[in-house]
N, C-alpha and C positions, 0 to 999 in steps of 0.2 A: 244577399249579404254573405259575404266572406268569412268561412268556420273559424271559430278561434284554437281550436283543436284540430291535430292533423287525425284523420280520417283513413281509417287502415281496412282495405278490403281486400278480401281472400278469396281467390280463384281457386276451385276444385274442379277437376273432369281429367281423361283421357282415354287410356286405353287403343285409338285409335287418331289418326290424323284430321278423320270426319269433327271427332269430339276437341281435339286442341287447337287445333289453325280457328275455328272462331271464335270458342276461348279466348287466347292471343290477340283476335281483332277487338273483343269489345277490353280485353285489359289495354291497349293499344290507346283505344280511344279516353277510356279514364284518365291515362295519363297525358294525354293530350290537351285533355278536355281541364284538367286539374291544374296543369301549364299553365293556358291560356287565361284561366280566370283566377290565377294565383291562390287556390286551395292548395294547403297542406295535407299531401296527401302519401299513404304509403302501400304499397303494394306488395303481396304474395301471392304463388303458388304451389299446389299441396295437389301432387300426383304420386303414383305404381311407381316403384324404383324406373320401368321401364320407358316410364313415360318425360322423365327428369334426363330419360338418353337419347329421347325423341331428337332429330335432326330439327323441328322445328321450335325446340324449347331451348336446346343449345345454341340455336344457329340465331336466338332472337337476341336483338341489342336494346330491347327494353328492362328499364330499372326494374326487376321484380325478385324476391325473395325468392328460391326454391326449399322444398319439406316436401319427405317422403310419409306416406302413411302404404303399411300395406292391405291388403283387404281380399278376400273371398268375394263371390259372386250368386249375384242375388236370382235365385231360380223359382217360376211360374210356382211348382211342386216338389216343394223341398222331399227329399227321401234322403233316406240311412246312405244313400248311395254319395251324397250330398253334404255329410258331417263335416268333412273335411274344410270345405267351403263354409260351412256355417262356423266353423271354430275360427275361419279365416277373417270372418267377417266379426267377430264378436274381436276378437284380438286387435281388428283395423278399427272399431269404433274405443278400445282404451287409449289405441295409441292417438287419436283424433280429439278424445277429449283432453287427454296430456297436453298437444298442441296448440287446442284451443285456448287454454288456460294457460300456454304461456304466451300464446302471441295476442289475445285482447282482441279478436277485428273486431269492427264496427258494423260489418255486414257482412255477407256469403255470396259471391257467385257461383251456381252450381250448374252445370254439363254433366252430360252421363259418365260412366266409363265406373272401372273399379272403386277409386279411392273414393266415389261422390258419396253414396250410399251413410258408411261411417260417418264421413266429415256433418255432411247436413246433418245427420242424427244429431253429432254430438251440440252443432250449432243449435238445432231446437229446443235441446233439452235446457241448454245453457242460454235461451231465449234471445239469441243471435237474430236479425232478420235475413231471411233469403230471399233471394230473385235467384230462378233457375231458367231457361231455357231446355226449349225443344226443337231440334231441326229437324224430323217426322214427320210426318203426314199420321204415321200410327204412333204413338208416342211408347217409348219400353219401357219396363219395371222400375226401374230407379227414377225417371223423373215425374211416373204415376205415382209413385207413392213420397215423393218427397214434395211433389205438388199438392199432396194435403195441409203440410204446412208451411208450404211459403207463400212470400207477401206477396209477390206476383210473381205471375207464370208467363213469359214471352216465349212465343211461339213464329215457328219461321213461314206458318201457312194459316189465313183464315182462321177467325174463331169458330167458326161451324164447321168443320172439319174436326176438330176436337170434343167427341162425344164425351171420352173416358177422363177429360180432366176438367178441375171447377169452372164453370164456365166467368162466375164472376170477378175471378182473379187474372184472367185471361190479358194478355196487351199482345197484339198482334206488331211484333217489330221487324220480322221480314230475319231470313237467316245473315247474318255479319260475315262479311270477308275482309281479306288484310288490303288495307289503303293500297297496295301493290296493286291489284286486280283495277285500278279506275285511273292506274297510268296509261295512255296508249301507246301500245307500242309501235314503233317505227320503222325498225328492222325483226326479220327472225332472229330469235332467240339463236344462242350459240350454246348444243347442244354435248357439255364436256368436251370441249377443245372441237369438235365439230362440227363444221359449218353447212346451214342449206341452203340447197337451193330456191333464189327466188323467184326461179323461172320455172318451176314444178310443182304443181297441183298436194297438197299436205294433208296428211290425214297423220292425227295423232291419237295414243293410244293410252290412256293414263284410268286405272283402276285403282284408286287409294294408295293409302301410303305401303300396304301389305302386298300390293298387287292381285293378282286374280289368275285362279290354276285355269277356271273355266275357259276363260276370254282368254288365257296364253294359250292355249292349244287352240282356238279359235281362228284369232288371227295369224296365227303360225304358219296354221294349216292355206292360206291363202296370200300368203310372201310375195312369195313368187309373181301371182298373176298378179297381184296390185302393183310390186313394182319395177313392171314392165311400162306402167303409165305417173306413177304416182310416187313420191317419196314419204317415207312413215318415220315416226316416230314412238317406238312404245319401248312404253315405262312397266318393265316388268313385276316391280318389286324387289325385295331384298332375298325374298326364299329362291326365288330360279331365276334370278340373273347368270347366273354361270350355266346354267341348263341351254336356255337360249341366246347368250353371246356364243355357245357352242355350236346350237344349232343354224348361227348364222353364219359359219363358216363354211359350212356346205353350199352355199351358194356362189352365184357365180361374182367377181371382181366388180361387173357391170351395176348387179342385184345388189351387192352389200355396199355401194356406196351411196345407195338411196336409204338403205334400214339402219339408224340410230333405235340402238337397244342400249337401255340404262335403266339405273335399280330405282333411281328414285330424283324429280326433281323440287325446288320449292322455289324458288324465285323467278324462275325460267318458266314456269305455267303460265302463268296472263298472256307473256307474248307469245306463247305455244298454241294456246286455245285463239288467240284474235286471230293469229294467222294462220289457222287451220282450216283448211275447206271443210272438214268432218272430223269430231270428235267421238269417240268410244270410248264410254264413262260408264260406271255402277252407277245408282240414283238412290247415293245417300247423300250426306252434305255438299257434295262436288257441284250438286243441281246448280247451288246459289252461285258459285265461280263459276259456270259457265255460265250461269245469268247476266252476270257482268260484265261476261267477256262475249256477251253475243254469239253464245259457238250456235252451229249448226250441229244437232247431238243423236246420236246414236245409245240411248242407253238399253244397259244391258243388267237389270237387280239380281243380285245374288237370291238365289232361291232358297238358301238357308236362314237369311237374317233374319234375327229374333222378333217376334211380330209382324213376319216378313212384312216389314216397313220398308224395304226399298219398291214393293210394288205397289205398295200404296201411294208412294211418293213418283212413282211413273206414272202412276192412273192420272194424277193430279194434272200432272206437267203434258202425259201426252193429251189427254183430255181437251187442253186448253188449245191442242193445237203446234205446240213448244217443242218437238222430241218427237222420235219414232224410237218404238221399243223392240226389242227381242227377248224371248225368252231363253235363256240359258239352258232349260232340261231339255227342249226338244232342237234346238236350232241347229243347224249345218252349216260348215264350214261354207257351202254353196251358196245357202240361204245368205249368208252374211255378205260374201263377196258380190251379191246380187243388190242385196241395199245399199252398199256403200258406193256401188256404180252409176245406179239411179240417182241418189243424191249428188252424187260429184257432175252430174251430166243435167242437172236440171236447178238452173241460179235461180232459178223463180222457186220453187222451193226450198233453197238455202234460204233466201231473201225472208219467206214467211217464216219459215223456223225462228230464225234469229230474232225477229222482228217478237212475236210471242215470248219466244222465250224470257225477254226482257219485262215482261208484265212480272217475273218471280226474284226482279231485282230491284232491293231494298237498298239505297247507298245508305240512309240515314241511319238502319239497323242499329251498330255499333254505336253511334252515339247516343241514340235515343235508350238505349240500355246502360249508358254511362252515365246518363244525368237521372237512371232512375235509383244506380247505384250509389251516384254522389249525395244523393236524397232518401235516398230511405234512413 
C-alpha cells in the first residue's frame, strides 16, 4: 500500500570511503526503490565537515540533503588523555539532537565513522527507529554499541560470525556497492587522460580512499621489475601523490609509460578491477567491489585497524579460498614481487580466485536494506 505521508530517512556514517560509498549504495537504492513504487519519500545525509568534502558525496547526483554534525571519537578506554574527544563527542550529540528535531526523520540509517555515534544517540533517545549496518567480519565501537538499540543490524558476513552483536536482530544483507560495480565493462578504463594498453597484462593497485604508506613503499619498491612485463595502475592516495608522481620520474620513458599513478579514482574502479589480471587491496569494505568485480586479489589488512578488523575480514575471504593475503609487518618488497608473478603466470588460479571470491557477492544487499528502511 502506497504511504500517504512522505517518509524522510537519514543517512549517517563516514569518515572513511570504506563507510560512505555503501552508504550512498543503499541511499541510491531507496531512491530508486521510492521511484519505482511512487512513495513519497525524502532523503538526507548528516556527516564530519570532512566527509560532506568527500569526492564521493560531492561527486554523487543523487537528491539528498547534506548536514554537518561534528563529533569526537569514541575510544575502547576512555582516559584524561581523551577529554578532548569526549567534549567532542558530548558537543556532536547537542548538535544531533538540534538536527534531529528540526529535520523529523522517520528512520536512521547508521554506518560507522564520526558523526554516527551522536546522531544514533540522539535518534534513540528521541525514539527514532534505526537500521545500522556492519561491513566487518569484527564489528568496531560504534556499531557495537549502537546495535543495542537498533531495530536491525545488517551485517555484510554471516550471522555466526558475529559473536559481540545481538544475534537476534541480526539480517545478514551481504555488504552494498554502487549499481556502477554490476555494469560490465568493455574497454579499459581511461586512466586521467591516459590510455591502456590492451595488449598488456594489469595489475592495479588501489588502498582506500586515503591510500596506504605501507603498500606505497611496497610496490614502489618493485616498479621497475614489474613493468618490464606488466602495466600498473596505483592509486596512491591524496597524502603522497606528489611523493610518488616524483618518484616516477626517475624511471626510464619505456617504465613510466606503463605506471599510471593517481590520487584517487571513483567511477573508473569497476572497469579497473574487471580488467585487472591482479588487484592489491586493504580488506576492509573494498572486499564487496572486488566481489563484484570478480578481481583476482591480493590483500594486504592494515595492521593497525581498530579491532584489527581488516584481518579478520581476510581470514574470512582467504579462508573460503577467495584472496591470498600478505602481511604488511613482516612482508618484502621480494616476497610481494614473488606473488604477484605466480598469480599473473597461473590462469587456473586466477580462474578459482574469482570464481570464490564471488560467493562474498550480494547484488541484492542495497535493496534489500531499502525496503527494510522503507518499512520500518
Amino acid at each position: 500500500m502506497k504511504p500517504e505521508k512522505e517518509r524522510h530517512i537519514l543517512f549517517v556514517g563516514g569518515g572513511t570511503g570504506g563507510h560512505i560509498a555503501p552508504l550512498l549504495a543503499v541511499l541510491g537504492a531507496v531512491h530508486d526503490t521510492a521511484e519505482r513504487k511512487e512513495y513519497p519519500v525524502k532523503l538526507s545525509y548528516v556527516g564530519l565537515p570532512t566527509d560532506l568534502e568527500s569526492p564521493l558525496v560531492k561527486g554523487s547526483k543523487l537528491p539528498f540533503a547534506k548536514h554537518m554534525v561534528h563529533s569526537g571519537k569514541l575510544h575502547r578506554h576512555m582516559t584524561l588523555n581523551h577529554f578532548s574527544q569526549v567534549k567532542g563527542l558530548m558537543a556532536g550529540l547537542r548538535e544531533a539532537r538540534i538536527l534531529l528535531k528540526k529535520l523529523k526523520p522517520d528512520v536512521v540509517f547508521a554506518k560507522g565513522g564520526g558523526s554516527t555515534i551522536p546522531v544514533a544517540l540522539a535518534a534513540a533517545r528521541m525514539r527514532i527507529p534505526i537500521v545500522c549496518h556492519e561491513s566487518d567480519a569484527n564489528p568496531g565501537l560504534a556499531i557495537r554499541f549502537i546495535a543495542k538499540f537498533a531495530k536491525v543490524v545488517c551485517t555484510a558476513y554471516p550471522a555466526k560470525v558475529y559473536t559481540q552483536l545481538p544475534r537476534r536482530r541480526i539480517v545478514h544483507t551481504g555488504q552494498p556497492v554502487r549499481d556502477i560495480f554490476y555494469i560490465q565493462a568493455k574497454t579499459l578504463p581511461n586512466i586521467e587522460g591516459e590510455v591502456l594498453d590492451p595488449k598488456k597484462p594489469l595489475i592495479s593497485v588501489v588502498c582506500g580512499s586515503q591510500g596506504s604508506r605501507r603498500v606505497n613503499q611496497l610496490v614502489s619498491e618493485v616498479w621497475e621489475k614489474l613493468l618490464d612485463d606488466f602495466q600498473v595502475v596505483h592509486v596512491t592516495g591524496p597524502h603522497e601523490h606528489a611523493l610518488y608522481t616524483e618518484k616516477r620520474k626517475q624511471l626510464s620513458k619505456f617504465q613510466r609509460s606503463r605506471l599510471h599513478v593517481v590520487s584517487f579514482l571513483t567511477d573508473e574502479l569497476p572497469a579497473l578491477y574487471q580488467k585487472s589480471a591482479v588487484v592489491i587491496s586493504r580488506s576492509g569494505g573494498s572486499i564487496a567491489e572486488l566481489a563484484a568485480s570478480r578481481a583476482c586479489s591480493i590483500l594486504i589488512p592494515l595492521s593497525t585497524a581498530a579491532q584489527n578488523h581488516q584481518w579478520a575480514n581476510a581470514r574470512v575471504v582467504v579462508g573460503a579460498g577467495a584472496a591470498v593475503a600478505l602481511d604488511e609487518t613482516t612482508a618484502t618488497p621480494q616476497e610481494l614481487e614473488k606473488l604477484i608473478r605466480e598469480l599473473m603466470s597461473d590462469e587456473r588460479e586466477q580462474t578459482g580466485l574469482r570464481a570464490a571470491i564471488g560467493h562474498f557477492d550480494y547484488p541484492d544487499a542495497a535493496l534489500r536494506m531499502a525496503d527494510l528502511l522503507l518499512d520500518a
